[in-house]
C-alpha positions in Angstrom: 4.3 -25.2 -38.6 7.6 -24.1 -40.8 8.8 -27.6 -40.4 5.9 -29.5 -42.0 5.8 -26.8 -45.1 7.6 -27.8 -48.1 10.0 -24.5 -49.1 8.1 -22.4 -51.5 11.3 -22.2 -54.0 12.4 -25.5 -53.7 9.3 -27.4 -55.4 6.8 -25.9 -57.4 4.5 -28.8 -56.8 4.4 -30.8 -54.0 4.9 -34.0 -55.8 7.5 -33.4 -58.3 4.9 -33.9 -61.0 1.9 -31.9 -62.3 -0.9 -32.1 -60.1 -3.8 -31.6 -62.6 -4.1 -34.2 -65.2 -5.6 -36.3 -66.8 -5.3 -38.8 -64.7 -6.3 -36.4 -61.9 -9.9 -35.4 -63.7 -10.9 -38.6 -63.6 -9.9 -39.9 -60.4 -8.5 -37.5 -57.7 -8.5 -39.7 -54.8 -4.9 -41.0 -55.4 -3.4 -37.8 -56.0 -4.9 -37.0 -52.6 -3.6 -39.7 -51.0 0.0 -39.0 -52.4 -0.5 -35.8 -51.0 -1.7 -36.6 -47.5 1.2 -39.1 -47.2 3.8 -36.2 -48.5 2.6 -33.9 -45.3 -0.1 -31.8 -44.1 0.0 -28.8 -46.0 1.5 -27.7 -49.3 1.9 -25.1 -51.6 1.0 -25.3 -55.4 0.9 -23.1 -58.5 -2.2 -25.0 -60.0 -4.7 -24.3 -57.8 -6.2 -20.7 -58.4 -3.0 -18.7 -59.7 -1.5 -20.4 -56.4 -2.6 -21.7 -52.8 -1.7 -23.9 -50.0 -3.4 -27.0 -49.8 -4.5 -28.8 -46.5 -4.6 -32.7 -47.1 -5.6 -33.3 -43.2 -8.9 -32.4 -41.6 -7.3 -31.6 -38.0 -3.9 -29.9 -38.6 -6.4 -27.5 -40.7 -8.3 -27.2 -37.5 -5.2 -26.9 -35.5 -3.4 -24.3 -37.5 -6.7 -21.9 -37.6 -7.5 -22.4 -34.3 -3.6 -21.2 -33.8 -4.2 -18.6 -35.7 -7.2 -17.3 -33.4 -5.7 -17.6 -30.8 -3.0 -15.8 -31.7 -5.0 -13.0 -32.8 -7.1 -13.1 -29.4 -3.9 -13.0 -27.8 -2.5 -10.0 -29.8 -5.7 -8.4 -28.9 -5.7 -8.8 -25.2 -2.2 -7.1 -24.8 -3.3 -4.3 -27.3 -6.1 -4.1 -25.3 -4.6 -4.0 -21.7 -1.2 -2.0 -23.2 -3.9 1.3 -24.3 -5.5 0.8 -20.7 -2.5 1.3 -18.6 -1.0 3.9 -21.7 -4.4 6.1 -20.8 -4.0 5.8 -17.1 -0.6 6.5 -17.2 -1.8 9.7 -19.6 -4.4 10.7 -17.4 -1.6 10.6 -14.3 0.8 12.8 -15.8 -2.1 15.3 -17.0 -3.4 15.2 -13.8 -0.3 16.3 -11.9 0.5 18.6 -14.0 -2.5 20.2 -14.1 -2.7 20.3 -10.1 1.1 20.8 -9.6 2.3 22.7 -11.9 -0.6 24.7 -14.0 -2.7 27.3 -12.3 -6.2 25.6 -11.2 -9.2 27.9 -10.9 -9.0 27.5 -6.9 -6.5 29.1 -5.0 -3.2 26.6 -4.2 -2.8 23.1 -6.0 -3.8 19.9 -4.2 -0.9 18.8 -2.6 -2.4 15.9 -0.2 -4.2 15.0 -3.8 -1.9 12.2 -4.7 -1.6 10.7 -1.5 -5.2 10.6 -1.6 -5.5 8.9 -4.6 -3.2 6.6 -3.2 -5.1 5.7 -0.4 -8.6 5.0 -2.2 -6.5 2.8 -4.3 -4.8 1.0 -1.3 -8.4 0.7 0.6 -10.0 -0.6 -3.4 -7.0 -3.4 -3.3 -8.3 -4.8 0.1 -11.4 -4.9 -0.4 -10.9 -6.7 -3.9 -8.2 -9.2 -2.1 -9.0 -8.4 1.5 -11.4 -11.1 2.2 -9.2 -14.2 0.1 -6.1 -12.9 2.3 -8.2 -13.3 5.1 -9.6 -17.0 4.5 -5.9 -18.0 3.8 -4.9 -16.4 6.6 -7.0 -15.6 9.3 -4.4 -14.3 11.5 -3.7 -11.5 9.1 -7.2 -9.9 10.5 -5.5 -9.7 14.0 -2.2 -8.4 13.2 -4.0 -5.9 11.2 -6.4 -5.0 14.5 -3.3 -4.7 16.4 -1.2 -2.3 13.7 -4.2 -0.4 13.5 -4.3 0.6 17.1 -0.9 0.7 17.3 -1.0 3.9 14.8 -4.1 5.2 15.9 -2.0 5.9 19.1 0.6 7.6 17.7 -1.7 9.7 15.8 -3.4 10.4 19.0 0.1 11.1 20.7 1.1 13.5 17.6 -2.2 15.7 17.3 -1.5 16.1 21.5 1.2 18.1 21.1 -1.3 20.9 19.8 -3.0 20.6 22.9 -0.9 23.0 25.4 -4.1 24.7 27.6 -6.6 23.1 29.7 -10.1 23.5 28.5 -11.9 25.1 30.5 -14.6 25.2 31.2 -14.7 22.1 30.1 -13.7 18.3 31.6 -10.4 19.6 32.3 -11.6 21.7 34.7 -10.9 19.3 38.2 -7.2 18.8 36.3 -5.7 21.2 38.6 -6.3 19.4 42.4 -5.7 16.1 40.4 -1.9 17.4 39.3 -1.6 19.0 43.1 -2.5 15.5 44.7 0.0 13.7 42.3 3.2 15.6 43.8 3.8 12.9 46.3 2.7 9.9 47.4 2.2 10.6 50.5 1.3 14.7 52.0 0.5 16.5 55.3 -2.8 17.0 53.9 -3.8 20.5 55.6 -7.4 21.7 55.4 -7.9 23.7 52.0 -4.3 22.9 50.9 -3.5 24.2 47.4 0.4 23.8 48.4 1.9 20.0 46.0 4.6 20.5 48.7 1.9 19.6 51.4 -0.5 17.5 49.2 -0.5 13.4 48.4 -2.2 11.3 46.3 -3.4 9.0 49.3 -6.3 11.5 49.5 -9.5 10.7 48.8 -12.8 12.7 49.6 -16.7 12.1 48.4 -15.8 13.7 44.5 -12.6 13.0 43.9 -11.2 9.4 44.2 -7.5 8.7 44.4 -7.1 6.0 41.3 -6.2 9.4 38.8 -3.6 10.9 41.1 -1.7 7.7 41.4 -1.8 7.5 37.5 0.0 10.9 37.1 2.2 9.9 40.6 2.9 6.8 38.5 3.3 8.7 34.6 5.2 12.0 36.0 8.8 10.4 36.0 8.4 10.1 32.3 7.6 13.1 31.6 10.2 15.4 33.2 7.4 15.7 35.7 5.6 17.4 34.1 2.2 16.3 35.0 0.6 17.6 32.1 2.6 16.0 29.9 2.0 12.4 32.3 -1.7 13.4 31.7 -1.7 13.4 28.1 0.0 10.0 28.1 -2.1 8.3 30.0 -5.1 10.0 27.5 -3.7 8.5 24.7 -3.2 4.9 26.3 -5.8 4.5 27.9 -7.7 5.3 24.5 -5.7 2.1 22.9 -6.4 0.1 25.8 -10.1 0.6 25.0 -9.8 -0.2 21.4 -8.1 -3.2 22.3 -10.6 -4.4 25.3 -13.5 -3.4 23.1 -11.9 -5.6 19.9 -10.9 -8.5 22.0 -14.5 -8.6 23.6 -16.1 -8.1 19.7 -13.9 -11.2 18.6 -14.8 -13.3 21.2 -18.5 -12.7 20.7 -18.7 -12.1 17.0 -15.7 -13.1 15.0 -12.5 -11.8 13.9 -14.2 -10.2 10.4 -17.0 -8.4 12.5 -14.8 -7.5 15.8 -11.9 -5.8 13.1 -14.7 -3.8 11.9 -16.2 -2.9 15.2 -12.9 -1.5 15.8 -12.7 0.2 13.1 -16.2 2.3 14.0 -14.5 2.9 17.4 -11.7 4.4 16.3 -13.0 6.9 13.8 -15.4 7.8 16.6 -14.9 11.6 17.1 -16.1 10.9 20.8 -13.7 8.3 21.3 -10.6 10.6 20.1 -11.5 13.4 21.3 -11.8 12.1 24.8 -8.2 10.5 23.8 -7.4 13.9 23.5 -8.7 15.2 27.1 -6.9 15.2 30.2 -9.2 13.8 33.0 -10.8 10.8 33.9 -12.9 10.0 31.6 -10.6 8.0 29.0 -8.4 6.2 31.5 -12.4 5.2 33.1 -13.9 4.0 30.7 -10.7 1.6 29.4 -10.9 -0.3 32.8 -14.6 -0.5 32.5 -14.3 -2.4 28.8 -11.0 -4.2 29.6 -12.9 -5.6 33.1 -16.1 -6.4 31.2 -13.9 -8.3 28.6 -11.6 -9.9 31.0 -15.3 -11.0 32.9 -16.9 -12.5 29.6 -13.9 -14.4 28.5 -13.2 -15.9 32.4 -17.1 -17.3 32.5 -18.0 -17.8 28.9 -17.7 -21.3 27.2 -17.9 -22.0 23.3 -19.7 -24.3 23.2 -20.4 -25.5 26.9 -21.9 -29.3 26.7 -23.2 -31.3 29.7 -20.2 -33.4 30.2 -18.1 -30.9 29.8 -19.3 -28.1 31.5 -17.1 -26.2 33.8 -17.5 -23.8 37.1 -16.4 -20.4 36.7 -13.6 -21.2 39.8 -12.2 -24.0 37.9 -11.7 -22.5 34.5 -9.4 -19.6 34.4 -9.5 -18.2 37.9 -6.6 -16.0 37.5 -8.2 -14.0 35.0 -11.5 -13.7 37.4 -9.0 -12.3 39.6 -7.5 -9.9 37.2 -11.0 -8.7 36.4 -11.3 -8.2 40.0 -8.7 -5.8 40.0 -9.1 -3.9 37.3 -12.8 -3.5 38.3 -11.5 -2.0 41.7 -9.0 0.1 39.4 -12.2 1.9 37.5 -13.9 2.0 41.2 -10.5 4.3 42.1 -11.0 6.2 39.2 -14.1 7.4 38.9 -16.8 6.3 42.2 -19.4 4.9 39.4 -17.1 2.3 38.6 -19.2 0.2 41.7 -21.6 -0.9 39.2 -18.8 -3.4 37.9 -19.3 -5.4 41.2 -23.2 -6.5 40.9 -22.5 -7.0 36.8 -19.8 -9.5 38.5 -21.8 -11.5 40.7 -24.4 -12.0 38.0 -22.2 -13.1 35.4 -20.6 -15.3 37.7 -24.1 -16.6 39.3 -25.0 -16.9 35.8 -22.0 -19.5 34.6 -22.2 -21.0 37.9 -25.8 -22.2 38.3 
């Protein structure tokens, strides 16, 4: 705009001559015209003790709609400069009102912060979550995956609390199941309470023999300790759930709904504190969810058509077989696990027929 506005000093009028004459009252038109041709915009003395002169109809509408928009703009970072000046206020009052001052309650809020950070880290995906997600739908299984990767080591962590059996409580049969996992193999004397003269290859109409060979299996990484091996087998077994229950929840309803399903699982307070337990309930009820999954996605077909449509034995029979085996792995466990076999045959008389 400088460039096309004669200097203020250099020429009191634009054209080097008065501007109002005699000439000019009765025929203005030329002096317009000189004007126009000399540039845009110019200053002169004549015109009301002073003022600048536009001679074109859209550099006047250019330069005030410049001139708007530089005030809007001026405005907006005014505007968005107070909002963060006030948060950042509000921050500092705020911590030193809780850290530093002396609050009506007892002890300042120390998790307070962190707190604050976390509703603001949950607000930000939620705002961009679902975006991320529709660019990148993979991003909703790595984040299924991370999640039950720390909800283990959470699980593993608040464990170390736990240094008693409950009793009486589930934990209660914990004490024949750490006697049968000394060896693999025992004398197996009438009434023995002895782990030099007890096995796991022991079975009897209430306790099966699929829990001993867990801790058999566990106990050289724990110092043999076997509870220790049970509380590791708690905790993994818990993940193993979340992640059989997810994979079955994505294949049925979607990665968006499954991720959420997981999430309800997870912040169950049955679900962790069975995690938590040392028994057979937990490592149970994985090999139930991880069979059922393992079932569903052997015999299920999205979508099946009539050209296309396949026999369970000639679509993925390995994984019918794994299913198999981890259905005979719940059956160890825990004697219920039997209903897996009927649930079986109909899903594979189902897919079949």
């Amino acid at each position: 705009m400088s460039a096309i506005i004669a200097p203020l000093a250099a020429l009191a009028s634009p054209l080097g001559r008065p501007l109002v004459d005699d000439a000019f009252l009765d025929d203005p038109y030329p002096t317009y015209q000189a004007l126009r041709e000399a540039g845009p915009i110019h200053w002169s003395d004549e015109f009301f003790g002073g003022a600048w002169l536009l001679t074109r109809h859209d550099q006047g509408l250019r330069t005030n709609d410049e001139g708007q928009i530089s005030r809007h703009r001026s405005s907006a970072v005014i505007r968005r400069s107070s909002h963060w000046l006030i948060g950042i206020v509000l921050l500092v009052t705020s911590f030193l009102l809780l850290y530093r001052a002396q609050p009506p309650y007892p002890y300042p809020l120390l998790r307070l912060l962190p707190m604050i950070d976390g509703v603001l880290a949950a607000l930000l995906a939620i705002r961009y979550g679902p975006a991320l997600a529709r660019r990148m739908p993979a991003l909703l299984d790595m984040v299924a995956i991370g999640g039950i990767g720390a909800w283990t080591v959470a699980v593993l962590a608040t464990a170390q609390q736990h240094v008693t059996l409950s009793l009486p409580s589930v934990e209660s049969d914990f004490r024949v199941f750490a006697l049968r996992s000394a060896h693999l193999i025992g004398q197996f004397p009438a009434g023995t309470n002895n782990p030099d003269h007890d096995g796991v290859l022991r079975a009897d109409g209430f306790y099966n023999l699929g829990y001993p060979l867990l801790l058999w299996l566990a106990r050289p990484f724990t110092s043999d300790n076997p509870f220790l091996a049970a509380q590791l087998i708690a905790a993994l077994s818990g993940a193993l759930l979340l992640l059989a229950s997810w994979w079955l929840a994505r294949r049925l309803l979607g990665r968006s709904a499954a991720l959420l399903a997981l999430l309800i699982l997870a912040l169950s307070p049955l679900v962790a504190e069975y995690a938590l337990y040392i028994g057979t309930d937990m490592p149970f009820a994985a090999a139930c969810a991880l069979a059922l999954a393992l079932l569903f996605r052997a015999t299920y077909r999205q979508p099946p058509t009539d050209n296309q449509r396949l026999s369970v034995l000639n679509a993925l029979p390995w994984l019918l077989i794994f299913a198999g085996v981890v259905a005979a792995a719940a059956f160890l466990i825990r004697h219920p696990g039997l209903l897996l076999l009927p649930f079986g045959w109909l899903m594979i008389w189902l897919n079949c027929s």
